[in-house]
Backbone as CSV, one residue per row, in Angstrom:
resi,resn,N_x,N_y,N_z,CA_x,CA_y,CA_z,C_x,C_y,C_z
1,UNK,240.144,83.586,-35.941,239.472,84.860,-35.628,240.430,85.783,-34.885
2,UNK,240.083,87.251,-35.472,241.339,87.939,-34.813,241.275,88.266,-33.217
3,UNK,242.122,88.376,-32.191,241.947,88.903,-30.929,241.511,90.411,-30.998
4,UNK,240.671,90.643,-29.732,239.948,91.997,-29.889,241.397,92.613,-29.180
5,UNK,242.540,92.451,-28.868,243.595,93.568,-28.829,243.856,93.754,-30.465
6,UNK,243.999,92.632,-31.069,245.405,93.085,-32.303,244.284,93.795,-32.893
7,UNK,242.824,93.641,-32.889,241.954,94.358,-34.120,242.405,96.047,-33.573
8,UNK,242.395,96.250,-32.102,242.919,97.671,-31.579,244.011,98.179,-32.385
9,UNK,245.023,97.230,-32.367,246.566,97.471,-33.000,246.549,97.870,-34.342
10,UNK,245.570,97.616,-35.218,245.520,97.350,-36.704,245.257,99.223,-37.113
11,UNK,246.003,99.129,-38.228,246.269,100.434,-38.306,246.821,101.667,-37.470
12,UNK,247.372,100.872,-36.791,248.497,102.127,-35.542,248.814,102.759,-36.517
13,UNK,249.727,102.681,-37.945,250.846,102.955,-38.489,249.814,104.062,-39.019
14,UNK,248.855,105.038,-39.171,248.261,105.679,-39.526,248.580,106.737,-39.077
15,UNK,248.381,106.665,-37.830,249.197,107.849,-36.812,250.291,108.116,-37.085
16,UNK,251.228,108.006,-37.552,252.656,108.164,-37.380,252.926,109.637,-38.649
17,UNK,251.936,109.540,-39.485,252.177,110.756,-39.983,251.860,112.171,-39.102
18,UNK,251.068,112.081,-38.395,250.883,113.299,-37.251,252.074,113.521,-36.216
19,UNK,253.213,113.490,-36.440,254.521,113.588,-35.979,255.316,114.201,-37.202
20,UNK,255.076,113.677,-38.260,255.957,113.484,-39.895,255.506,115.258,-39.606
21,UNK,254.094,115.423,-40.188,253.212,116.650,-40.886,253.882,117.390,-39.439
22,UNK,254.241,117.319,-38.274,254.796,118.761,-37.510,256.010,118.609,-37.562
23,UNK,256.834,117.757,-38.288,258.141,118.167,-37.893,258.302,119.006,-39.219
24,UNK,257.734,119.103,-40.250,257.392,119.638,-41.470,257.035,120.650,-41.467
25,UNK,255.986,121.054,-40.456,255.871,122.631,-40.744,256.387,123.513,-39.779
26,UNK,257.135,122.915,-38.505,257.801,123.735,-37.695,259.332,124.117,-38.454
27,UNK,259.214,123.151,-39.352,260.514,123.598,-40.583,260.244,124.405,-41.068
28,UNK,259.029,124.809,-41.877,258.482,125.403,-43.035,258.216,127.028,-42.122
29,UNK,257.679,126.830,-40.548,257.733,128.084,-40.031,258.893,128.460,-39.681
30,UNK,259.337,127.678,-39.812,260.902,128.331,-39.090,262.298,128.926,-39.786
31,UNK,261.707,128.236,-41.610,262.842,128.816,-42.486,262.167,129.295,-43.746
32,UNK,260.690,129.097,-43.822,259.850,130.015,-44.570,259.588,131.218,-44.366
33,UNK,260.088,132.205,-45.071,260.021,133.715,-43.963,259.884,134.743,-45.099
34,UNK,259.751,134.311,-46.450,260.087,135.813,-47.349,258.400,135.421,-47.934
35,UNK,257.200,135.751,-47.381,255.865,135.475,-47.844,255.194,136.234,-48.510
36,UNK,253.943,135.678,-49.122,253.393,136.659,-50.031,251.998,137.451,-48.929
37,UNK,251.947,138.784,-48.757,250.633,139.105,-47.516,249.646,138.840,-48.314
38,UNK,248.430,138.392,-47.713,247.152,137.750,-48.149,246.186,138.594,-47.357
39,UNK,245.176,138.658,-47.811,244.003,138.619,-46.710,242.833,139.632,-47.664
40,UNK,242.050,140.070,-47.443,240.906,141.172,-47.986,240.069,142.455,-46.869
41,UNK,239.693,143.426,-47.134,239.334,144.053,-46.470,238.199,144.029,-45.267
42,UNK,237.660,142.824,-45.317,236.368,142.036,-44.708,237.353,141.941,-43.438
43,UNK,238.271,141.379,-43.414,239.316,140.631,-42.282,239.476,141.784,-41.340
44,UNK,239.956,143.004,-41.403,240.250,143.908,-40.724,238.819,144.728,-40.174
45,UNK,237.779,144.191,-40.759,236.358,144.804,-39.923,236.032,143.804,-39.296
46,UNK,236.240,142.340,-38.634,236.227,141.715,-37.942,236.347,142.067,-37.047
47,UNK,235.850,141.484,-35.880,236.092,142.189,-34.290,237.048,141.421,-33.934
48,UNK,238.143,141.890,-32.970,238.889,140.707,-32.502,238.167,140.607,-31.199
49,UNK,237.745,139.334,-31.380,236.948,138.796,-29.791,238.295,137.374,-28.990
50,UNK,238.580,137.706,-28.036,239.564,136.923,-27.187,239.164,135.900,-26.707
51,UNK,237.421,135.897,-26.381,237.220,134.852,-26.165,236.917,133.549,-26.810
52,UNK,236.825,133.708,-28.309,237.525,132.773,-28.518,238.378,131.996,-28.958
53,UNK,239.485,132.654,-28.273,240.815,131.640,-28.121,240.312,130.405,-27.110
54,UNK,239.330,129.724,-26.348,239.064,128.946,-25.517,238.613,128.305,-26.749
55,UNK,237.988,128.154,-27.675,237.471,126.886,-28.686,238.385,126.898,-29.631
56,UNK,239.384,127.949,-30.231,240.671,127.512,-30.842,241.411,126.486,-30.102
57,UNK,241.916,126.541,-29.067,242.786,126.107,-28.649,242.262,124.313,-27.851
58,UNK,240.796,124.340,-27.657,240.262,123.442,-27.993,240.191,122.513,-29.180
59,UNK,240.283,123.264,-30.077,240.253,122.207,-31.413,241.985,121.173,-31.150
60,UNK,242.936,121.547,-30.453,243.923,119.924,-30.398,243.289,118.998,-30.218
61,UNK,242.621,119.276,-28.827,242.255,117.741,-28.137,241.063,117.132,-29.163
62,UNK,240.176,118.024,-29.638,238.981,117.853,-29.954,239.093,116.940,-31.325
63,UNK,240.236,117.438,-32.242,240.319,116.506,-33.232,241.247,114.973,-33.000
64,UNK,241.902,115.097,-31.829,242.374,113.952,-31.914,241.692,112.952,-30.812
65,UNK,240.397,113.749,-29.896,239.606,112.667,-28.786,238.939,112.105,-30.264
66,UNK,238.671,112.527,-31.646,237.348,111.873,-32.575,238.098,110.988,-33.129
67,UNK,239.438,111.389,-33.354,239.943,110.824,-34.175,240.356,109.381,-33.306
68,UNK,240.685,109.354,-32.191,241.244,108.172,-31.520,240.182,107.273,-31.184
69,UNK,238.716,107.938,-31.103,237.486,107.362,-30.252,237.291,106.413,-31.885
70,UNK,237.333,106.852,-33.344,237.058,106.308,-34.493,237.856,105.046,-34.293
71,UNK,239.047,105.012,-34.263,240.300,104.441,-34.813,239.925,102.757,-34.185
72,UNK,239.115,103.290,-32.497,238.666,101.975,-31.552,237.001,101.494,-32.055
73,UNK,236.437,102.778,-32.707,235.215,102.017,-32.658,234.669,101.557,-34.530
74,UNK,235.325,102.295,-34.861,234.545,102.271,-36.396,236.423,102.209,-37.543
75,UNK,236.835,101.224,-37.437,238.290,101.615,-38.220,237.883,101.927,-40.121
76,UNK,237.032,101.482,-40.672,236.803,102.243,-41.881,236.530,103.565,-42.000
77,UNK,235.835,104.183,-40.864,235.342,105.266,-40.626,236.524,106.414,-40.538
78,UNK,237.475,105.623,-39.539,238.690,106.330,-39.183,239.570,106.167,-40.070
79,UNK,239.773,105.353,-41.256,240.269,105.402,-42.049,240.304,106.544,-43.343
80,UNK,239.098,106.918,-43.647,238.148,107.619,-44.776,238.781,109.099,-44.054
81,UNK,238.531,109.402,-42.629,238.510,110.445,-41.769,240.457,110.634,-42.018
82,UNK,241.143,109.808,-41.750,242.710,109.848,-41.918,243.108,110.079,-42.901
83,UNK,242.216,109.780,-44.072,242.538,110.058,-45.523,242.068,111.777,-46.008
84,UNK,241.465,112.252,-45.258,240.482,113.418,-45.627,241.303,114.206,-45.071
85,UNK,241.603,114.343,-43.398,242.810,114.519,-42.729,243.841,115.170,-43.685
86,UNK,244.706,114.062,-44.030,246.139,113.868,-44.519,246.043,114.664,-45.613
87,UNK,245.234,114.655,-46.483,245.072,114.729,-48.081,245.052,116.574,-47.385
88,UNK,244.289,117.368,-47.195,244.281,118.665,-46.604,245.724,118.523,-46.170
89,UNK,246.081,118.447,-45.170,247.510,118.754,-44.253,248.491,118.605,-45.549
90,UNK,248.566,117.935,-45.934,249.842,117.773,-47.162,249.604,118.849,-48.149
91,UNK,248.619,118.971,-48.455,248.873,120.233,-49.709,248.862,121.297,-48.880
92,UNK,248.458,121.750,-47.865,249.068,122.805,-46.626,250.864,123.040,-46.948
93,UNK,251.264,121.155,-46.495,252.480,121.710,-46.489,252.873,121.909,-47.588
94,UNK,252.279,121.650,-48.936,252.896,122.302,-50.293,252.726,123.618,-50.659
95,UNK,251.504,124.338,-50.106,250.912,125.444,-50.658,251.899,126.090,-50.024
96,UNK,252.655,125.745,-48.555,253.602,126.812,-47.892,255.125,126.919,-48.008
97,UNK,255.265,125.905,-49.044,256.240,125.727,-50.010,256.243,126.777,-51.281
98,UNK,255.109,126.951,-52.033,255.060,127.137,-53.533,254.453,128.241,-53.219
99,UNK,253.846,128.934,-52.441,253.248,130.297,-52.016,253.578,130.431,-51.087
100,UNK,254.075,130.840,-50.199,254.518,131.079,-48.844,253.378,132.475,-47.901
101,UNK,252.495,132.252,-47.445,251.996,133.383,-47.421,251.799,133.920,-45.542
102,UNK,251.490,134.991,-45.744,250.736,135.887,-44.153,249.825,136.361,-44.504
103,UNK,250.134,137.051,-42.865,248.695,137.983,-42.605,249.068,139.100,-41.787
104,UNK,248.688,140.188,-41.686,248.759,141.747,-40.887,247.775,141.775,-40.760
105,UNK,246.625,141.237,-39.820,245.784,141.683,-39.089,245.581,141.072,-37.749
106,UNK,246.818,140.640,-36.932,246.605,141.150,-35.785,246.700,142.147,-34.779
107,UNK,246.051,142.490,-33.486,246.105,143.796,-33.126,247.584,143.375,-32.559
108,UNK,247.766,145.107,-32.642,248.861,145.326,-32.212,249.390,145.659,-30.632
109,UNK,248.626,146.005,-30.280,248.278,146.051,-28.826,247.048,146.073,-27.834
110,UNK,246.768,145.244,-26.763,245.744,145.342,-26.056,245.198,146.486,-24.867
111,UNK,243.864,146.781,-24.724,243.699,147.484,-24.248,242.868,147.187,-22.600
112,UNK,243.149,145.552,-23.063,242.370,145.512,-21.203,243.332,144.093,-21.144
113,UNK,243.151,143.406,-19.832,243.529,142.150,-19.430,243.468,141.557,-18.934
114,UNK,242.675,140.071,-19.782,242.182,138.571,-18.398,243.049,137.776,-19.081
115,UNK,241.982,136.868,-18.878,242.984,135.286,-19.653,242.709,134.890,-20.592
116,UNK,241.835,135.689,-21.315,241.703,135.510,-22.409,242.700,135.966,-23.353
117,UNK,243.341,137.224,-23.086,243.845,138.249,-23.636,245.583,137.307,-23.727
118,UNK,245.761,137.098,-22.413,246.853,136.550,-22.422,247.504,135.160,-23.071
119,UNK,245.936,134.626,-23.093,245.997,133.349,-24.236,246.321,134.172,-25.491
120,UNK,246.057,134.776,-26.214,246.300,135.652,-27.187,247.624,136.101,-27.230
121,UNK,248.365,136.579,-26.141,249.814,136.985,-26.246,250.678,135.581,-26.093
122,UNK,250.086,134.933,-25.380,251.196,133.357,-25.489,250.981,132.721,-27.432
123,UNK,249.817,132.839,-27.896,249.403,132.262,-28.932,250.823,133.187,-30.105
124,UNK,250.503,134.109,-30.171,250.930,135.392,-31.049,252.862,134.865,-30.780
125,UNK,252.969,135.010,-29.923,254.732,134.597,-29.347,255.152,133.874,-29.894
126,UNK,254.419,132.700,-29.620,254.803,131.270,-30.373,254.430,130.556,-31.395
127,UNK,253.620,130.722,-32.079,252.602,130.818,-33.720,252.438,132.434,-34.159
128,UNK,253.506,132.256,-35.184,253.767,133.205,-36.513,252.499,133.661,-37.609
129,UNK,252.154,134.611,-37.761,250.788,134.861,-38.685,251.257,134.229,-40.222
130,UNK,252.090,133.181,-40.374,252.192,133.023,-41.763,251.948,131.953,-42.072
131,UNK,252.233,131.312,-43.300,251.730,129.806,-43.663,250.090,129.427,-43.092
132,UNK,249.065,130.174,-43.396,248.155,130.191,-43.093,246.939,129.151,-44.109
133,UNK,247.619,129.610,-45.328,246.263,128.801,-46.641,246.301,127.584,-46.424
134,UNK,245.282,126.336,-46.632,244.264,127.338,-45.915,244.447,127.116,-44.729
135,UNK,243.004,127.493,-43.667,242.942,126.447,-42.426,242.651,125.415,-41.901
136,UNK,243.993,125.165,-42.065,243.584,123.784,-41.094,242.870,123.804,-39.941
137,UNK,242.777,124.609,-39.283,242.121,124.514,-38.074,240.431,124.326,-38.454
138,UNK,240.099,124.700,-39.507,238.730,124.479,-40.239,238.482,123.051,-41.156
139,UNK,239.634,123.045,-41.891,239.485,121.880,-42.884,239.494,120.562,-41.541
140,UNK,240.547,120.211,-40.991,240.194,119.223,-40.007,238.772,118.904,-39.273
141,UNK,238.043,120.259,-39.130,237.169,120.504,-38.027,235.689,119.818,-38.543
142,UNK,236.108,120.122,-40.553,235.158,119.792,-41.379,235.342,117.800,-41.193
143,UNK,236.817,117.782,-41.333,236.825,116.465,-41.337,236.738,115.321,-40.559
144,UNK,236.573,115.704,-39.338,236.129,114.786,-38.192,234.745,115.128,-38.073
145,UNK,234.353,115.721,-38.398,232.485,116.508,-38.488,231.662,115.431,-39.671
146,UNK,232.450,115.272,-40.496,232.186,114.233,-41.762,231.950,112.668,-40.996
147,UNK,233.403,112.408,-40.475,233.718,111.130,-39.694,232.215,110.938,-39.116
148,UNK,231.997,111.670,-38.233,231.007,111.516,-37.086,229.407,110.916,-37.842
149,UNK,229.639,111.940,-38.448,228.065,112.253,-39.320,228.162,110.708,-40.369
150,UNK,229.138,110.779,-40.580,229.160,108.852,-41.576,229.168,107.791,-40.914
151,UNK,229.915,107.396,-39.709,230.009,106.512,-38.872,228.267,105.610,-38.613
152,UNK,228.603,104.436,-38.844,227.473,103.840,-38.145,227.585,103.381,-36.606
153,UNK,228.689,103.533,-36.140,228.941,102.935,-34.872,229.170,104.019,-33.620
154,UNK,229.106,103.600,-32.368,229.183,103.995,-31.428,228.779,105.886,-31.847
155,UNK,229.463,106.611,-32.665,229.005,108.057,-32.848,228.184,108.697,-33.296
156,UNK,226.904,107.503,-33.345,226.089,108.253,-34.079,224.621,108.830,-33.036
157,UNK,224.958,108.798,-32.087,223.747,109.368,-31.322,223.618,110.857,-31.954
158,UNK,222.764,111.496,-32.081,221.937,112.697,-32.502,222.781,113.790,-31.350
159,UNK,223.328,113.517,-30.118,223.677,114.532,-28.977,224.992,114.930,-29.440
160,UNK,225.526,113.463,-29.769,227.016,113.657,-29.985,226.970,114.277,-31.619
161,UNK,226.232,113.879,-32.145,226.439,114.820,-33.994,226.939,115.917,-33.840
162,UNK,225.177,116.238,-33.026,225.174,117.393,-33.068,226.428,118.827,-32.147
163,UNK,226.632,118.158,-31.368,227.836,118.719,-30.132,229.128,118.600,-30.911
164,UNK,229.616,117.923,-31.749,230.706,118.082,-32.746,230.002,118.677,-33.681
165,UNK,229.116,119.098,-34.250,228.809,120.093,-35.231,228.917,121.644,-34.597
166,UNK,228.587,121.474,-33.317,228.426,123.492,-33.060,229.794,123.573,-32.463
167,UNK,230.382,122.370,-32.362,231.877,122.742,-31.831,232.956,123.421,-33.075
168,UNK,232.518,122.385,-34.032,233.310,122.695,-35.011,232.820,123.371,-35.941
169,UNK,231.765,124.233,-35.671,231.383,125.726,-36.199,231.999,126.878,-35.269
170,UNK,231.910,126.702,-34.357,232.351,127.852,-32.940,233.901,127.845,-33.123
171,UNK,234.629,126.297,-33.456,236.021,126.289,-34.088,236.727,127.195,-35.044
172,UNK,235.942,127.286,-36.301,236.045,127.883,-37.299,235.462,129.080,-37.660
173,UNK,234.571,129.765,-36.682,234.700,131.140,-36.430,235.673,131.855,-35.820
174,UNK,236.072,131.054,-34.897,237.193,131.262,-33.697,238.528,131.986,-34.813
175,UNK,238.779,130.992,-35.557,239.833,131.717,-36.401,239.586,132.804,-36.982
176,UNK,238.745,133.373,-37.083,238.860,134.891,-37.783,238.639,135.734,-36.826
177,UNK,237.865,135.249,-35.734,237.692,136.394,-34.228,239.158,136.623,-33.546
178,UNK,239.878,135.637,-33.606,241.737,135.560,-32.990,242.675,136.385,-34.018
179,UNK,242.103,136.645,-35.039,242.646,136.969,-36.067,244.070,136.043,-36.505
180,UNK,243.888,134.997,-36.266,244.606,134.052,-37.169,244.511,133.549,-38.508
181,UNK,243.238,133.896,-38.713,243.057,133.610,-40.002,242.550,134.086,-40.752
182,UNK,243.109,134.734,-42.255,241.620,135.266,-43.339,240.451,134.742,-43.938
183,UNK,239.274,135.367,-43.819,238.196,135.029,-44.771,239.009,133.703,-45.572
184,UNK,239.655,134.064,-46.444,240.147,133.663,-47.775,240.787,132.118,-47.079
185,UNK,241.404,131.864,-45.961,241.449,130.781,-45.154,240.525,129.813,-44.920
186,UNK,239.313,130.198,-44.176,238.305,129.694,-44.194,237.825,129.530,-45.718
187,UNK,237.485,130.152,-46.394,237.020,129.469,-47.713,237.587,128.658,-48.482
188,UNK,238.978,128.590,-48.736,239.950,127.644,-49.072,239.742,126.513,-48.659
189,UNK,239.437,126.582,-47.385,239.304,124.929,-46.581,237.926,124.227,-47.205
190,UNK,236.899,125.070,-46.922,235.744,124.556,-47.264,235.808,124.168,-48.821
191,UNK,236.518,125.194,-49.925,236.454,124.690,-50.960,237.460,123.468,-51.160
192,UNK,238.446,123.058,-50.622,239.038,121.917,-50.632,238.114,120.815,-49.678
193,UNK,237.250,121.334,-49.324,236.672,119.842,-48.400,235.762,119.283,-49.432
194,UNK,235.291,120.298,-50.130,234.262,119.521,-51.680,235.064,117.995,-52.215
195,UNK,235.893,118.137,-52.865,236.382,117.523,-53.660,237.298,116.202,-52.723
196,UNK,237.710,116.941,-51.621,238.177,115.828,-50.771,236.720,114.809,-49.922
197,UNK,235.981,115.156,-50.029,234.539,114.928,-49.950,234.216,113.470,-50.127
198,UNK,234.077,113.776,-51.328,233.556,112.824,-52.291,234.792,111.799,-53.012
199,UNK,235.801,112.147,-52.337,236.422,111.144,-53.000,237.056,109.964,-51.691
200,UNK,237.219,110.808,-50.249,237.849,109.818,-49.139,235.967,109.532,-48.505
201,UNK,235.152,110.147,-49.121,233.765,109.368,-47.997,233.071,108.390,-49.244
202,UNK,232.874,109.478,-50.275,231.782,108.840,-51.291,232.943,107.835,-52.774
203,UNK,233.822,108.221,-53.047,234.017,108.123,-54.096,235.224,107.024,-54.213
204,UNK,236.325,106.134,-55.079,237.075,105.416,-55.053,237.307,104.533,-53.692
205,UNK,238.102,105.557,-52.843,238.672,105.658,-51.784,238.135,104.645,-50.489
206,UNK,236.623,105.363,-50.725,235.472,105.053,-49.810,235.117,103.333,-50.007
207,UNK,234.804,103.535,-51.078,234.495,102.097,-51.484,235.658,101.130,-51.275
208,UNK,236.640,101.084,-51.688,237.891,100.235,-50.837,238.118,100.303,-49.651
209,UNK,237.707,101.448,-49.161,237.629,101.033,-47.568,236.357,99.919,-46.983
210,UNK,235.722,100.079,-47.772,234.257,99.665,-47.087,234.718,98.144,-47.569
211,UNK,235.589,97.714,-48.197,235.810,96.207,-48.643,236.282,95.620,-47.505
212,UNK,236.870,96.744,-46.836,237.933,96.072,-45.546,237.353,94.843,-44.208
213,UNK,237.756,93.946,-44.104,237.148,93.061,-43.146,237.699,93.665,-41.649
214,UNK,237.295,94.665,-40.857,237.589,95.422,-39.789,236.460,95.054,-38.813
């Protein structure tokens, strides 16, 4: 029978692509530069609201406290969730290969100043409006939202569903109020979460996971 450390240990090597996927696109931002502009006229009647940059910038911790809390309590779960993950992030980094794209709709200058605002000028400095299709900051948000909602273990209380569901709605508004992201961002994600769906929860994928003795 296995020790309840090594069952912890089992599947470390999962993680190791979340190092791979940023050294990849701090490449891709950093020598991807001749892009195609994207976006639609919806984007620029958006309000830019500053506040929330506090649930953008929330979504780091937020996808990787679900993702680490899975990995200890439910490892098929976190498996399906790593696969849903990955499968999004990788064609990210292809789409910013084979389309290279931006965006021109952030403001150009502010007209008042807290800390919200200034989260906004640190954000803008150091994250480039390009390589945007879709968002990740949405497609992930969808995919630990999935995790939660499938899990039979430890995550399934009704408080916690639900508290990762309005998080990771308030997430994925957040990107078009920061103006980081277009409409056309957000829908991209969601239409890639269909098909990634049904194939890392319901479909092939799923079912070989569920064989796993974890």
């Amino acid at each position: 029978m296995k020790s309840k450390k090594k069952d912890w240990l089992r599947f470390w090597w999962v993680f190791l692509y979340a190092p791979i996927y940023m050294i990849i696109f701090f490449l891709e931002e950093r020598y991807i530069t001749d892009c195609h502009l994207i976006g639609i006229p919806l984007d620029h009647k958006i309000p830019f609201i500053e506040w929330f940059f506090f649930p953008y910038y929330i979504w780091f911790p937020f996808i990787a406290a679900v993702v680490v809390r899975l990995f200890f309590k439910d490892k098929v779960t976190f498996l399906k969730t790593a696969g849903f993950l990955y499968f999004g992030m990788t064609l990210f980094l292809i789409v910013n290969v084979v389309y290279p794209n931006r965006l021109d709709i952030r403001p150009t200058e502010f007209t008042r100043d807290n800390i919200a605002i200034r989260l906004a000028q640190a954000m803008y400095e150091g994250d480039t409006p390009t390589n945007v299709l879709p968002s990740i900051h949405v497609y992930n948000s969808l995919g630990v939202l999935l995790g939660v909602w499938t899990t039979k273990k430890d995550m399934k209380h009704k408080a916690i569903k639900w508290g990762v569901t309005i998080l990771s709605i308030v997430i994925s508004c957040s990107t078009v109020f920061v103006k980081q992201h277009s409409v056309i961002d957000v829908a991209a994600a969601f239409i890639l979460a269909v098909p990634a769906y049904w194939f890392f929860f319901k479909g092939a994928y799923a079912r070989k996971m569920d064989t796993l003795s974890v």
